[in-house]
C-alpha positions, 0 to 999 in steps of 0.5 A: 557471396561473402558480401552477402552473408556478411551483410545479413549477419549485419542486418540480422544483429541490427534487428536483434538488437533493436528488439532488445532496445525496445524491450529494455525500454518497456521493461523500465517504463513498466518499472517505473510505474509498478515503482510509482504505483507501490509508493503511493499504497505505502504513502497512503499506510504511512498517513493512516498509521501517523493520523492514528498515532496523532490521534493517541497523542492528542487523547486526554483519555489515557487507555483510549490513548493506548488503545489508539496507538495498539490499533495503529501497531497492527495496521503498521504492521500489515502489508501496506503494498497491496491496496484492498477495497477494505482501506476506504472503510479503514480510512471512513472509521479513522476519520469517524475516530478523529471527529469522536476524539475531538469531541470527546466521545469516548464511546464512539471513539472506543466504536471506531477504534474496534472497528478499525481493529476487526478491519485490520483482522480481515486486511490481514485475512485478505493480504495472506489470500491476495498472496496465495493468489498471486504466486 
C-alpha cells in the first residue's frame, strides 16, 4: 500500500514536472522571438532616423539642414517598438526627400520633410491609441 501511494506520488511529481519543463520551454521560445521581433522595429527606426540625419548632413541648404535634422529628433523621439501601417509611407517620403536633396530641389525636399512631420504627428496619434489598447 505504501509502495502504491509512494509510486503515485512519483508518478504524479514526474508529470508535473514535465509540464513545467515543457511550459519554460514555450515561454522562452515566445521570448525569443517577441525579442527577435522588437529588434528588428527598432533597427528599422534607427535606419529611418540615421537616413534622415545623413541627408541633413549632406544638404548644402543650411535651414533645410535644420529642418532636416528637427524632423529626424521627432521621428527618434517616438516609439520605435511598434510597427504602424504609416512607416511604409514614412519610409516612401524619406526616400522622396533624399532623391530631392541630391538633386537640389529644395522645394520638394521642404514637401517631403513636411510630410514626414505630419506622418510622425499622426505615428504619435496612433502609438498613444495602440497603447491605450493593448493594457
Amino acid at each position: 500500500m505504501v509502495a502504491n501511494s509512494v509510486m503515485a506520488a512519483l508518478m504524479i511529481g514526474i508529470i508535473v514536472f514535465s509540464v513545467l519543463v515543457v511550459a519554460v520551454r514555450y515561454a522562452l521560445k515566445f521570448f525569443r522571438v517577441s525579442n527577435t521581433s522588437l529588434k528588428a522595429t527598432v533597427r528599422s527606426m534607427d535606419q529611418r532616423v540615421a537616413r534622415l540625419r545623413a541627408m541633413s548632413a549632406s544638404c548644402k541648404n543650411g535651414e533645410l539642414s535644420d529642418f532636416a535634422m528637427r524632423v529626424a529628433d521627432d521621428l527618434r523621439f517616438g516609439d520605435s517598438s511598434i510597427v504602424l501601417p504609416l512607416d511604409g509611407e514614412i519610409d516612401d517620403a524619406i526616400e522622396r526627400a533624399h532623391q530631392a536633396i541630391r538633386i537640389h530641389d529644395v522645394s520638394a525636399a521642404e514637401r517631403e520633410l513636411n510630410q514626414i512631420a505630419c506622418l510622425t504627428q499622426q505615428r504619435r496619434a496612433e502609438e498613444a491609441f495602440s497603447r491605450k489598447g493593448s493594457f
